[in-house]
N, CA, C and O atoms as a CHARMM CRD file, in Angstrom:
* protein
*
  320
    1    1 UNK  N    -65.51500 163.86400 -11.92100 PROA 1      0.00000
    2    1 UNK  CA   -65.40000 162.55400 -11.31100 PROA 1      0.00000
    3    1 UNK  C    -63.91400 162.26300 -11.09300 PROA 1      0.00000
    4    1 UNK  O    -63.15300 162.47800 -12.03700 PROA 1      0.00000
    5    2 UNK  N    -63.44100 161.80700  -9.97000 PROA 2      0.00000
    6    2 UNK  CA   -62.10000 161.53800  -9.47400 PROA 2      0.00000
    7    2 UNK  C    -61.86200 159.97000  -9.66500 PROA 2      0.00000
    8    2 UNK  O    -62.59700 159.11600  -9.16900 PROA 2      0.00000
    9    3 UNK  N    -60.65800 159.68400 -10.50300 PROA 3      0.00000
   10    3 UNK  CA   -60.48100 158.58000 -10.67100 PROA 3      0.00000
   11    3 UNK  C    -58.74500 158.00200 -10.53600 PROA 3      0.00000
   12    3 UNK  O    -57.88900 158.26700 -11.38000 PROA 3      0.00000
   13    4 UNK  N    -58.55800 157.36200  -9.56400 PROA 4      0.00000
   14    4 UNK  CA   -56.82200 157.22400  -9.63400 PROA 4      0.00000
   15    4 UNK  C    -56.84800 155.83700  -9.05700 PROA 4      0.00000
   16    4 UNK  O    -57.39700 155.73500  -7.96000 PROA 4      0.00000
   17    5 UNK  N    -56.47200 155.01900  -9.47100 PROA 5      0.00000
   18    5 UNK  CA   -55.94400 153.48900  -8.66200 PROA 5      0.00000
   19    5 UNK  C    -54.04200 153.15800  -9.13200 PROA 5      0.00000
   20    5 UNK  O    -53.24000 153.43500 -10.02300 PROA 5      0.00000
   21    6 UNK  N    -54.11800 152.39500  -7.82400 PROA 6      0.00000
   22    6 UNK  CA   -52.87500 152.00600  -7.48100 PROA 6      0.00000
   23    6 UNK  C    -52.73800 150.12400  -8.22300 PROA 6      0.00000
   24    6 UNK  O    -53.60100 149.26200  -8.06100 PROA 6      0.00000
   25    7 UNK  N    -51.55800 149.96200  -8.92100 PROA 7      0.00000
   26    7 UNK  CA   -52.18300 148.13800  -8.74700 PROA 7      0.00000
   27    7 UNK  C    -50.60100 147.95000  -8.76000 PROA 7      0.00000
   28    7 UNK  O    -49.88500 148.56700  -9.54800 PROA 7      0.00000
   29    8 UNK  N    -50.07400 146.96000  -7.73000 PROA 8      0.00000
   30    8 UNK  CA   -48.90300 146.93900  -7.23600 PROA 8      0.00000
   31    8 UNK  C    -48.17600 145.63700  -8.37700 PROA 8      0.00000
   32    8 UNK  O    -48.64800 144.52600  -8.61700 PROA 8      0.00000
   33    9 UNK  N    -47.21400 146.10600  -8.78800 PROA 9      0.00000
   34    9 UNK  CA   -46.70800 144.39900  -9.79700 PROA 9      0.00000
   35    9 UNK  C    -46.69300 143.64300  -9.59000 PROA 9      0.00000
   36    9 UNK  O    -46.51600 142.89800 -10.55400 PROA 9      0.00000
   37   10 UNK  N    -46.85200 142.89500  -8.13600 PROA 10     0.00000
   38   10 UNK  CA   -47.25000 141.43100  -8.23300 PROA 10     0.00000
   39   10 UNK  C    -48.47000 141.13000  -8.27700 PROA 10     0.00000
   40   10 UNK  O    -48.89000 140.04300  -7.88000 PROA 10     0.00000
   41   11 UNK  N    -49.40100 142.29400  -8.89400 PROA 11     0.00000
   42   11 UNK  CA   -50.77500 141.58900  -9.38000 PROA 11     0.00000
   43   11 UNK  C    -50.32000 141.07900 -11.33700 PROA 11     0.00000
   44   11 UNK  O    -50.75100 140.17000 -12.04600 PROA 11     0.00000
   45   12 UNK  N    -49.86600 141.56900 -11.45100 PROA 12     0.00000
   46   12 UNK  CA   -49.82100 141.52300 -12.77100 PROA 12     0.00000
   47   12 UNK  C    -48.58700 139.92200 -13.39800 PROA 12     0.00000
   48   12 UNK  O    -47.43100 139.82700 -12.98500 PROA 12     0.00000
   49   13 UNK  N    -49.19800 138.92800 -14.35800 PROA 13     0.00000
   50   13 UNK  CA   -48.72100 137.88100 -14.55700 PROA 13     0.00000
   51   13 UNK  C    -47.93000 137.67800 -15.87700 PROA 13     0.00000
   52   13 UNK  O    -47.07000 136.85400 -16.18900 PROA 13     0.00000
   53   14 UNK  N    -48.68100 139.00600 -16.74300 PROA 14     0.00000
   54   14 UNK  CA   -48.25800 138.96900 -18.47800 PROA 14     0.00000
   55   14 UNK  C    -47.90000 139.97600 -18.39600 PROA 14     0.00000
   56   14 UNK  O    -47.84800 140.49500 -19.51100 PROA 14     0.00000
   57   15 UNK  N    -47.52200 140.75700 -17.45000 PROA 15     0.00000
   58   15 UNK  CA   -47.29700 142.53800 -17.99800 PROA 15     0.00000
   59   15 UNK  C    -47.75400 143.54500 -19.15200 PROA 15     0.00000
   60   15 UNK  O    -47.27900 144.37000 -19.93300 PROA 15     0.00000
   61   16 UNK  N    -49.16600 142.87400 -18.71800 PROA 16     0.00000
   62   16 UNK  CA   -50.36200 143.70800 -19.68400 PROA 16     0.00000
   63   16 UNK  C    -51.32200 144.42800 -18.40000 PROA 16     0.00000
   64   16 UNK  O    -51.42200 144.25600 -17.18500 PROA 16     0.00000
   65   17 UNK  N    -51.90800 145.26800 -19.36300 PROA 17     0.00000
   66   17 UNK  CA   -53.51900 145.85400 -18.33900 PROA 17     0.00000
   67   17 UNK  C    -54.31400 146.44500 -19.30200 PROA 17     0.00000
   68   17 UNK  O    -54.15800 147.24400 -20.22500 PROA 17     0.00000
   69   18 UNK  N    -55.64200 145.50900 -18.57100 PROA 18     0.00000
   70   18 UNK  CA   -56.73200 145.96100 -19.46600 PROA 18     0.00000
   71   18 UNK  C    -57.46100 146.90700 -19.54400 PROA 18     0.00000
   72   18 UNK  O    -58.46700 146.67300 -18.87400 PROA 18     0.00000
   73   19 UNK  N    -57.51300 148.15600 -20.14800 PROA 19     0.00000
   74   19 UNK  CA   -58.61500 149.21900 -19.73600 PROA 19     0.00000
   75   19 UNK  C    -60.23500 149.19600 -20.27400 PROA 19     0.00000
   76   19 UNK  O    -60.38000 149.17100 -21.49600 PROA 19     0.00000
   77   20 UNK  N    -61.06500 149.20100 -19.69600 PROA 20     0.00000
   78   20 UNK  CA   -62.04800 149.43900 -20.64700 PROA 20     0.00000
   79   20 UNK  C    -62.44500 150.94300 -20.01200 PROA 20     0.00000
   80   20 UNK  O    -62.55300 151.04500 -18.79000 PROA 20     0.00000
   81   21 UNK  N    -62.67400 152.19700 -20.95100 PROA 21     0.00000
   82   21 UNK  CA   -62.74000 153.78200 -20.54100 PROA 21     0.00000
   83   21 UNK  C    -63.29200 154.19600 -21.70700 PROA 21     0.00000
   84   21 UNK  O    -62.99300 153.70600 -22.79600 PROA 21     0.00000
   85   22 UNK  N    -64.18400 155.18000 -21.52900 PROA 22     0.00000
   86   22 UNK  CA   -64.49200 155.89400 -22.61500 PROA 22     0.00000
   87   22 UNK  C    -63.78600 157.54500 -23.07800 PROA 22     0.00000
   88   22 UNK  O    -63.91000 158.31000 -24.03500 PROA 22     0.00000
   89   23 UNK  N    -63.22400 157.53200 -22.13900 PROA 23     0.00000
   90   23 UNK  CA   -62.00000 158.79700 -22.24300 PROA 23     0.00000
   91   23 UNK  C    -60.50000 158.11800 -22.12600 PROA 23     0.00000
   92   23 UNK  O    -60.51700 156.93900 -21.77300 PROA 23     0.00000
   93   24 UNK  N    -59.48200 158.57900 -22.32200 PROA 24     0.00000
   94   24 UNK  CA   -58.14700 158.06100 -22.09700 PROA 24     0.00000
   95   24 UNK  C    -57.69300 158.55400 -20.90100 PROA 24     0.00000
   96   24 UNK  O    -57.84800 159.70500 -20.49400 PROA 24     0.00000
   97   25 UNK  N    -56.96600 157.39100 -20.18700 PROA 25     0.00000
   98   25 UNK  CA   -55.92200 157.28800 -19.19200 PROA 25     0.00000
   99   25 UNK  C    -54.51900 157.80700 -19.47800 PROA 25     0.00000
  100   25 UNK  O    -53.74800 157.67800 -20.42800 PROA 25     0.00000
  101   26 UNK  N    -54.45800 158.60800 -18.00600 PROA 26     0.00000
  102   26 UNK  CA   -52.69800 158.66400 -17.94100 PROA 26     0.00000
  103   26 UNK  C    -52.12500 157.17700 -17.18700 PROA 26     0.00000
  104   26 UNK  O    -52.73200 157.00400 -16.13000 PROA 26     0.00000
  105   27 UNK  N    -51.27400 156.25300 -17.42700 PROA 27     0.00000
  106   27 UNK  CA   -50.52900 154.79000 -16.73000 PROA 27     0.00000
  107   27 UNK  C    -49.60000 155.35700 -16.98400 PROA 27     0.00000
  108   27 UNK  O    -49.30100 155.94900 -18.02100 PROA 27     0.00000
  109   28 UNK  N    -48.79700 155.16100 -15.59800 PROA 28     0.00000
  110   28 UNK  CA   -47.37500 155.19900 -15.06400 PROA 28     0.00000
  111   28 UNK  C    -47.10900 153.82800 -14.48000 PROA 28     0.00000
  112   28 UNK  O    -47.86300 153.09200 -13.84300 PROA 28     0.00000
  113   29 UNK  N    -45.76900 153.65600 -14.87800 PROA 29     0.00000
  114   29 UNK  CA   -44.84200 152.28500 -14.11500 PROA 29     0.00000
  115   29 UNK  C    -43.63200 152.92400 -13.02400 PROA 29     0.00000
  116   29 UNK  O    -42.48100 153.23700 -13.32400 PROA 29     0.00000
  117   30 UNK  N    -44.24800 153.00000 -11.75800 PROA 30     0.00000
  118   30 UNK  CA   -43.71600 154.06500 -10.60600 PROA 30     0.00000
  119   30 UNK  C    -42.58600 152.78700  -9.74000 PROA 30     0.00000
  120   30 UNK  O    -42.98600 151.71900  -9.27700 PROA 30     0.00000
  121   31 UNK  N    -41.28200 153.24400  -9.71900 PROA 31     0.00000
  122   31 UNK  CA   -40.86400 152.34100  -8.90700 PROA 31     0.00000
  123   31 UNK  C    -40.64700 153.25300  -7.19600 PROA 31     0.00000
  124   31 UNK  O    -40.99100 154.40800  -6.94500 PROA 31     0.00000
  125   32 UNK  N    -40.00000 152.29000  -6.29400 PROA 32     0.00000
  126   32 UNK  CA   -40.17600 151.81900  -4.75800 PROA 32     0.00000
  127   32 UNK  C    -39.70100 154.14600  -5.00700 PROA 32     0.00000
  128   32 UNK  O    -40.51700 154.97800  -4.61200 PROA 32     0.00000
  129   33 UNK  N    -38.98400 154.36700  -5.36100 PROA 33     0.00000
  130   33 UNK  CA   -38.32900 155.39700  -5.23700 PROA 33     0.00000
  131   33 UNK  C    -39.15200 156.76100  -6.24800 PROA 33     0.00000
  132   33 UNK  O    -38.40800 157.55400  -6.82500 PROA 33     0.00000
  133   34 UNK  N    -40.04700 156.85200  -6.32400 PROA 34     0.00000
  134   34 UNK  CA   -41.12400 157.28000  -7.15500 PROA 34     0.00000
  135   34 UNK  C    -40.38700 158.01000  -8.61500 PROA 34     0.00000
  136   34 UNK  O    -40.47300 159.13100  -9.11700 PROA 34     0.00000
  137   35 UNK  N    -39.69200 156.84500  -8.95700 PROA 35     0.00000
  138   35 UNK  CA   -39.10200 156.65600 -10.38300 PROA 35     0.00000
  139   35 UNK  C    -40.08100 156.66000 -11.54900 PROA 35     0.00000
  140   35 UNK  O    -40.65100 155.56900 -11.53800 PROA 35     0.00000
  141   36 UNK  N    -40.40300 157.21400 -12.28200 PROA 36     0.00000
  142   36 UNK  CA   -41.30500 156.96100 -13.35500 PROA 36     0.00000
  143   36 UNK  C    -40.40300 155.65100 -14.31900 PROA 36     0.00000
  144   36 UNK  O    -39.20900 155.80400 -14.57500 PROA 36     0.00000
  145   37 UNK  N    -41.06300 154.58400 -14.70800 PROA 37     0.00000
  146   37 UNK  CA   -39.96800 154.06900 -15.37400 PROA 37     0.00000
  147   37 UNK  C    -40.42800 153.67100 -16.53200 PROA 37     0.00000
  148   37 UNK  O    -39.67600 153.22200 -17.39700 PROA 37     0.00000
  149   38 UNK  N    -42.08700 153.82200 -16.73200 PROA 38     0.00000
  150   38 UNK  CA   -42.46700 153.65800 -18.00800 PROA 38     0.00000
  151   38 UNK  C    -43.90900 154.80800 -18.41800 PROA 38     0.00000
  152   38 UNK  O    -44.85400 154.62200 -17.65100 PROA 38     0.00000
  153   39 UNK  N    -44.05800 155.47800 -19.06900 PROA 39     0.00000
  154   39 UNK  CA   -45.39900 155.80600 -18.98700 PROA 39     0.00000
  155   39 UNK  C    -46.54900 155.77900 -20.24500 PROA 39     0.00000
  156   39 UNK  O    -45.94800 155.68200 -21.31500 PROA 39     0.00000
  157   40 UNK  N    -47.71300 155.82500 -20.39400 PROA 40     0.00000
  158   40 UNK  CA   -48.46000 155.88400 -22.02800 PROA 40     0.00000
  159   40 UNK  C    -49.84900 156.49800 -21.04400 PROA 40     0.00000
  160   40 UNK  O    -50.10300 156.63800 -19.84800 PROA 40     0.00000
  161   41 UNK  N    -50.42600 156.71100 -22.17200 PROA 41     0.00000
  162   41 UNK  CA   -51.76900 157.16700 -22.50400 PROA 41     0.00000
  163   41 UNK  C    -52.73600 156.19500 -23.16500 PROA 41     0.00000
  164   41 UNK  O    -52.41600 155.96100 -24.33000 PROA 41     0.00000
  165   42 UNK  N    -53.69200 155.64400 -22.79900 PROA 42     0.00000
  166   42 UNK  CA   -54.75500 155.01600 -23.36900 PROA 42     0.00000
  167   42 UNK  C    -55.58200 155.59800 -24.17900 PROA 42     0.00000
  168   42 UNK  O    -55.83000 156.80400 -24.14000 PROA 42     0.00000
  169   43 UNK  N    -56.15100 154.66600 -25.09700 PROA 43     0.00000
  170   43 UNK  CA   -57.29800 155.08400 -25.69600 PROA 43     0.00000
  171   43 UNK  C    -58.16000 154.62100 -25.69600 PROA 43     0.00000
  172   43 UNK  O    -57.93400 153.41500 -25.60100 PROA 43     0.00000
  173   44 UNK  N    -59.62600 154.90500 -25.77400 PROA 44     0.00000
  174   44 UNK  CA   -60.10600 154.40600 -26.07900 PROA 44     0.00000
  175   44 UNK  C    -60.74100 152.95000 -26.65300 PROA 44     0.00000
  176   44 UNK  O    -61.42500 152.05200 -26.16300 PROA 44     0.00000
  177   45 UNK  N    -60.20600 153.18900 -27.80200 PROA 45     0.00000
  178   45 UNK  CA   -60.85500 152.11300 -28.81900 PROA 45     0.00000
  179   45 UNK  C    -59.48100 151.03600 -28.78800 PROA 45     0.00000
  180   45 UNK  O    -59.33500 150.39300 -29.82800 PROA 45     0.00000
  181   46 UNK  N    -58.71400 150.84800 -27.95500 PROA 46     0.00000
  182   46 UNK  CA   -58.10400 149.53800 -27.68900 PROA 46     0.00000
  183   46 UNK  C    -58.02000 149.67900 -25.90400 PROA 46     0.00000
  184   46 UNK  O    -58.12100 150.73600 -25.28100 PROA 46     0.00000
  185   47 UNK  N    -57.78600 148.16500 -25.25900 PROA 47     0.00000
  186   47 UNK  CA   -58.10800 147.99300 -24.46100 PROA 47     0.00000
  187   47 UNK  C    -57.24100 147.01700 -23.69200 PROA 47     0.00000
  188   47 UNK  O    -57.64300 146.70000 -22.57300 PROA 47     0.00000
  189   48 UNK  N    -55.90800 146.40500 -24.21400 PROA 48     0.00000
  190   48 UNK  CA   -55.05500 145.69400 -23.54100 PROA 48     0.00000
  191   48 UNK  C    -53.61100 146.14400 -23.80600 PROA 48     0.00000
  192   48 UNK  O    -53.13900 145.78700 -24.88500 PROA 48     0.00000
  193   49 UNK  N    -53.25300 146.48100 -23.42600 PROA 49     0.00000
  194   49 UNK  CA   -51.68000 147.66000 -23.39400 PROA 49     0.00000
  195   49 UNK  C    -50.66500 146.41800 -22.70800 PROA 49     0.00000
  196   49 UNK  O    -51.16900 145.61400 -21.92500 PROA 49     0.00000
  197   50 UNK  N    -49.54200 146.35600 -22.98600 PROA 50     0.00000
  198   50 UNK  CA   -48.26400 145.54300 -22.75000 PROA 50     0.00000
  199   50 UNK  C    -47.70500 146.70600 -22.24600 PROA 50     0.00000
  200   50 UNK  O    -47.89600 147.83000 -22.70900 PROA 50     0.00000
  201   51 UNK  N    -46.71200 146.30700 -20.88100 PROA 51     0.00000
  202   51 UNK  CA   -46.21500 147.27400 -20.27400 PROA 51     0.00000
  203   51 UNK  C    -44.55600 146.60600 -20.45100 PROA 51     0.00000
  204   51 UNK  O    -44.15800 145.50800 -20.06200 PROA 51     0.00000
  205   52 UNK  N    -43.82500 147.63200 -21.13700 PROA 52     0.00000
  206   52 UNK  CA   -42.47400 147.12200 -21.98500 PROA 52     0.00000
  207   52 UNK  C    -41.44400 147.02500 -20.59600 PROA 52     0.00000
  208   52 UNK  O    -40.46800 146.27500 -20.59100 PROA 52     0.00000
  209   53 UNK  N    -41.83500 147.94900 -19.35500 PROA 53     0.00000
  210   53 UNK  CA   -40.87500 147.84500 -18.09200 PROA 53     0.00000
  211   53 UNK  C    -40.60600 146.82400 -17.41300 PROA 53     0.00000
  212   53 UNK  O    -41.59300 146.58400 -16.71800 PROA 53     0.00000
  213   54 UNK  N    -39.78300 146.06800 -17.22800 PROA 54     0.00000
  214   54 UNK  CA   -39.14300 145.03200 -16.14700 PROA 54     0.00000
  215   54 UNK  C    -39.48500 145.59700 -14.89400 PROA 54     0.00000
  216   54 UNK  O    -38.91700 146.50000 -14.27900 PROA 54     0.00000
  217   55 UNK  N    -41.21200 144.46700 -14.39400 PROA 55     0.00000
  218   55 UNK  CA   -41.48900 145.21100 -12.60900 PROA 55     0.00000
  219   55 UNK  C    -40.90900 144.41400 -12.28400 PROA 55     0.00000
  220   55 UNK  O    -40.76900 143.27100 -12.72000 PROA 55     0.00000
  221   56 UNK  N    -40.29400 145.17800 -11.06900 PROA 56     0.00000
  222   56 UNK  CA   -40.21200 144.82100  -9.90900 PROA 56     0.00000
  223   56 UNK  C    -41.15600 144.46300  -8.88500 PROA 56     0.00000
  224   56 UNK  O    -42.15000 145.18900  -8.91200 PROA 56     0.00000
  225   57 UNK  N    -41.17000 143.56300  -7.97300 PROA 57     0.00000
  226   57 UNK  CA   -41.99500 143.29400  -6.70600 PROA 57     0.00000
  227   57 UNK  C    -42.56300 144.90100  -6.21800 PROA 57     0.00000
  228   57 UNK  O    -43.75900 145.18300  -6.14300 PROA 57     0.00000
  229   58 UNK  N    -41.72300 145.61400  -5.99100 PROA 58     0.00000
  230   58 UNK  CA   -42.09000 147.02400  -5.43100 PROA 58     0.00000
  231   58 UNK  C    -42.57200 148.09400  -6.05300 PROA 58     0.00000
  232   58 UNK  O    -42.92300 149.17900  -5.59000 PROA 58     0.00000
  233   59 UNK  N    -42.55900 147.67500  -7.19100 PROA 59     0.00000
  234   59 UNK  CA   -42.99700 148.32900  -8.07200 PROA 59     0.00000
  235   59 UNK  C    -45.13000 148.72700  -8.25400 PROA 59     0.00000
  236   59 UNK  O    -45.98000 147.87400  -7.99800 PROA 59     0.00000
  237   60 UNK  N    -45.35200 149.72000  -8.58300 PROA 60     0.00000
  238   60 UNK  CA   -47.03400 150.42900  -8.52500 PROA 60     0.00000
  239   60 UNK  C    -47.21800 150.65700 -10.40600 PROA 60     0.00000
  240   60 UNK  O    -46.52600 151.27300 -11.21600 PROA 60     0.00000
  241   61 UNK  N    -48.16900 150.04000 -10.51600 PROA 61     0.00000
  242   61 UNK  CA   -48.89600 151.04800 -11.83300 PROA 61     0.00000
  243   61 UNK  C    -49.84000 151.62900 -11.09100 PROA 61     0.00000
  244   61 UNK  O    -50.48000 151.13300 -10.16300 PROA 61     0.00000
  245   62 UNK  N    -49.91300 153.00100 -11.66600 PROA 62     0.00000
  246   62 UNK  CA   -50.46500 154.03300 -11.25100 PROA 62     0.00000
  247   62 UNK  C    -51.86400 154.51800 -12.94600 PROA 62     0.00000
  248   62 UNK  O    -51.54600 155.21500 -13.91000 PROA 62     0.00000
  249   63 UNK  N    -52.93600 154.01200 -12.77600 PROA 63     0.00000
  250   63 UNK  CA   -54.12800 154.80200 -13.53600 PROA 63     0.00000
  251   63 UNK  C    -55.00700 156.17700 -12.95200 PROA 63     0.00000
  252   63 UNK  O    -55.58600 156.30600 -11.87400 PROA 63     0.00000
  253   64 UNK  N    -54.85700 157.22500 -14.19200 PROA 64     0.00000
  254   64 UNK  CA   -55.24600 158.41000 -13.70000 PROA 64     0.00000
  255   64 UNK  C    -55.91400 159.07600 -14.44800 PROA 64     0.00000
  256   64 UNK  O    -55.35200 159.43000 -15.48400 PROA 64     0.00000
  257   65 UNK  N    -57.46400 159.53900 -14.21100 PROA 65     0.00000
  258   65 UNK  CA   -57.79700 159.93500 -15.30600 PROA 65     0.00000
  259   65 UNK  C    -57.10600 161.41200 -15.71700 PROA 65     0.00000
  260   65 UNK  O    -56.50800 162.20800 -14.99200 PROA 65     0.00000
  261   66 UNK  N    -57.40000 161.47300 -17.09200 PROA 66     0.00000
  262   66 UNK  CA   -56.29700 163.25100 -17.30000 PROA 66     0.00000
  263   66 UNK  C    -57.18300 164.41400 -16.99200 PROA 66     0.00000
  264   66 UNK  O    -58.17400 164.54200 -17.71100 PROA 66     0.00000
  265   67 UNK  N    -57.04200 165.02600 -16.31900 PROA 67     0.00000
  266   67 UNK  CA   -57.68900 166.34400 -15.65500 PROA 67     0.00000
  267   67 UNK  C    -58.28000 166.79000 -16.97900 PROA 67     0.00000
  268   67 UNK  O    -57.63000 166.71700 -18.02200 PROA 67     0.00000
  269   68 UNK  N    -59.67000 167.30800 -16.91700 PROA 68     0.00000
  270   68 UNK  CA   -60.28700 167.85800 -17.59200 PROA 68     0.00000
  271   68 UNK  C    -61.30300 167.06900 -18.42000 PROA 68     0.00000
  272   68 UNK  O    -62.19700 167.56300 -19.10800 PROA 68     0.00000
  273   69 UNK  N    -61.00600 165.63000 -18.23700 PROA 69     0.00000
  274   69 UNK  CA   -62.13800 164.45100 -19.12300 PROA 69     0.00000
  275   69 UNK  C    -63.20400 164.30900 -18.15600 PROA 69     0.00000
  276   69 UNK  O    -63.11800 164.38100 -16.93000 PROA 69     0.00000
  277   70 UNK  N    -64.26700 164.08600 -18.91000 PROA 70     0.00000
  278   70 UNK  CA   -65.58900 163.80000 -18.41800 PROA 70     0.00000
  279   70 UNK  C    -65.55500 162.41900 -18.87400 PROA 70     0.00000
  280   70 UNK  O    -65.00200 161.81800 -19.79600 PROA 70     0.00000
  281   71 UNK  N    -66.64800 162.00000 -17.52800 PROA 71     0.00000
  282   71 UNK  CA   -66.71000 160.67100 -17.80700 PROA 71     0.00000
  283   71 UNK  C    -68.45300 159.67200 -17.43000 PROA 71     0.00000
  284   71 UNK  O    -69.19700 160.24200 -16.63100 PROA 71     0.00000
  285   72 UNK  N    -68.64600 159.14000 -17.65800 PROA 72     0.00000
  286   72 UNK  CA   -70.06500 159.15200 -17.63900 PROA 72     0.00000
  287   72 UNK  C    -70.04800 157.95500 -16.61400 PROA 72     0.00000
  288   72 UNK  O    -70.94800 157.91300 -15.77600 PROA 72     0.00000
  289   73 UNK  N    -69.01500 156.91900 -16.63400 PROA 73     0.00000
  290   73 UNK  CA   -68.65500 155.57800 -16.14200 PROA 73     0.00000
  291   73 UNK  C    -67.27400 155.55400 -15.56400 PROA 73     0.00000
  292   73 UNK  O    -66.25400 155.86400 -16.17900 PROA 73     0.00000
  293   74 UNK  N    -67.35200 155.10800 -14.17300 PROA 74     0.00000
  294   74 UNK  CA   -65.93500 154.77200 -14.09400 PROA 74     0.00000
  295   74 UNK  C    -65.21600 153.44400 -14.43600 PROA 74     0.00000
  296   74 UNK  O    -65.50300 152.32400 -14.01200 PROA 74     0.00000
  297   75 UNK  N    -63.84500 153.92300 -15.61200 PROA 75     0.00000
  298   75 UNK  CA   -62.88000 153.05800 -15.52500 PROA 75     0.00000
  299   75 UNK  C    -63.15300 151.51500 -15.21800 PROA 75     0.00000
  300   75 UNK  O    -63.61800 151.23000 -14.11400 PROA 75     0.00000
  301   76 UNK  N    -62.85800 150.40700 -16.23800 PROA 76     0.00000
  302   76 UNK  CA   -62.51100 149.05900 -15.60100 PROA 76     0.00000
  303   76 UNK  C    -61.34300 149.27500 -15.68900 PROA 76     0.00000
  304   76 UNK  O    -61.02100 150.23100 -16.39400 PROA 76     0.00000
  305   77 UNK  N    -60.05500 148.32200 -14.88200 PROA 77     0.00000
  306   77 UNK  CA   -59.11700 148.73800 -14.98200 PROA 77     0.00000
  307   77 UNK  C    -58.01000 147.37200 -14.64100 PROA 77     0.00000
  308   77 UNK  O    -56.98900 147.94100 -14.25700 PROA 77     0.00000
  309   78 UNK  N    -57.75800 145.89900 -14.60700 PROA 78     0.00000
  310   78 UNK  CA   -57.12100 144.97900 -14.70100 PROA 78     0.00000
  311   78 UNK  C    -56.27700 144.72600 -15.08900 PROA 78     0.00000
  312   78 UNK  O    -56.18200 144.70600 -16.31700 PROA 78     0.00000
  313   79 UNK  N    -55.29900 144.42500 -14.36500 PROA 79     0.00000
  314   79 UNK  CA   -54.33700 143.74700 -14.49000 PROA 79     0.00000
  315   79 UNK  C    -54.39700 141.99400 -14.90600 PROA 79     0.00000
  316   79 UNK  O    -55.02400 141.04800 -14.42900 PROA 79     0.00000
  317   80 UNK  N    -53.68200 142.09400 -15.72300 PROA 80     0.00000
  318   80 UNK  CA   -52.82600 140.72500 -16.53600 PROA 80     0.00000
  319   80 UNK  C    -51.90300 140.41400 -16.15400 PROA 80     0.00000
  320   80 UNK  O    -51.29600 139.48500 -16.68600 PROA 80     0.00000
């Protein structure tokens, strides 16, 4: 199952995002210049992650599932 979304920083109000997944996520904080400027791994069994990077307007979080997870459900995936 193919899973990747884009959510641009001016969705986001608390610089959190909520996952609900039953496998873990790769999240990247990608700036205008495809800068990595923050990145983590999700888990599971928590579900609201604080993103420590100063976005920018131009700025993308990037959710991806990690090659090789099975997944039965796709991803909720919200921004805060």
């Amino acid at each position: 199952m193919q899973f990747d979304m884009e959510i641009p920083a001016t969705e986001f109000k608390e610089n959190q995002i909520k996952v609900l997944s039953s496998v873990a996520l790769a999240v990247s904080v990608v700036d205008d210049q495809e800068q990595v400027k923050e990145s983590f791994t999700t888990r599971p069994e928590e579900t609201i992650y604080s993103i420590a990077a100063q976005l920018a307007e131009t700025d993308v979080v990037r959710v991806k599932l990690i090659p090789g997870s099975v997944v039965a459900f796709y991803p909720v995936v919200q921004a805060l």
